[in-house]
N, C-alpha and C positions, 0 to 999 in steps of 0.2 A: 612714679608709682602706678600710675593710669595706663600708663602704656605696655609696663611690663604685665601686668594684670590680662592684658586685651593680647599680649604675646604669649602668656601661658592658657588664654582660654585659647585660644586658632589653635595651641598643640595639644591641646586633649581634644577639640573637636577631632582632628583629623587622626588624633593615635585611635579615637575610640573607633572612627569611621575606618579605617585601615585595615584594625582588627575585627570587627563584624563583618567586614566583607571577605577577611583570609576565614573565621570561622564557619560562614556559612556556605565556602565555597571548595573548603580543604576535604570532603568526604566525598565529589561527588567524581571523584577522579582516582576511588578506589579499583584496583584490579582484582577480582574476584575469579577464581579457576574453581573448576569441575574435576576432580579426579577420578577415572576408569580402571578398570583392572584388562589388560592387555591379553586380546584370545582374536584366534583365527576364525573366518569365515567370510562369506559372501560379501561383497561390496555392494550396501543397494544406492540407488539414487532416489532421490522422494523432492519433489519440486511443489511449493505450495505456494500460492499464485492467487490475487482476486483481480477482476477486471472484467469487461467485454469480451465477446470475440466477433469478429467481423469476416465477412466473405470476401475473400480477395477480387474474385467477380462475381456479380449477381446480374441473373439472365430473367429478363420477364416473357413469359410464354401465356400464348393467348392464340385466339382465332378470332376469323371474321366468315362470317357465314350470312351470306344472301337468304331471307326467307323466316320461316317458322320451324323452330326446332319441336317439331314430334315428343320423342323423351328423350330424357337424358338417362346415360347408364353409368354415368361415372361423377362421383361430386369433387369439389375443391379436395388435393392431395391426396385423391385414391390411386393404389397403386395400380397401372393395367400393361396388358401384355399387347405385343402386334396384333394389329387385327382386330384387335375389338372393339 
């Protein structure tokens, strides 16, 4: 009697554990579709994107100059033309 007892509880344990894992696993593998109504036009492309961007190469620019600079006419990222 003891052992059948210990044989019918291991088969509910594991019907009940069975089925709570098909229940809570049975919806999440629904397919869900979007329905459109079909019309002509343009094709666009739209790309949405987070991240960095990085310089393929980066060049450092600088001088060296002997002496006492006077004034200066131009600061960090001013834009200037030849010559000046």
């Amino acid at each position: 009697m003891n052992k059948r007892l210990w044989w019918l509880l291991s088969l509910l344990v594991v019907a009940g554990g069975s089925g709570w894992y098909w229940w809570t696993n049975s919806n999440k593998d629904e397919i869900k579709y979007r329905t459109a109504k079909v019309d002509r036009g343009d094709i666009q492309v739209v790309i949405s994107a987070t991240g960095t961007l990085n310089a393929v190469t980066t060049v450092q620019v600088g001088s060296q100059v002997s002496g006492t600079i006077a004034k200066l006419y131009a600061d960090f990222n001013t834009k200037v033309s030849a010559g000046q």
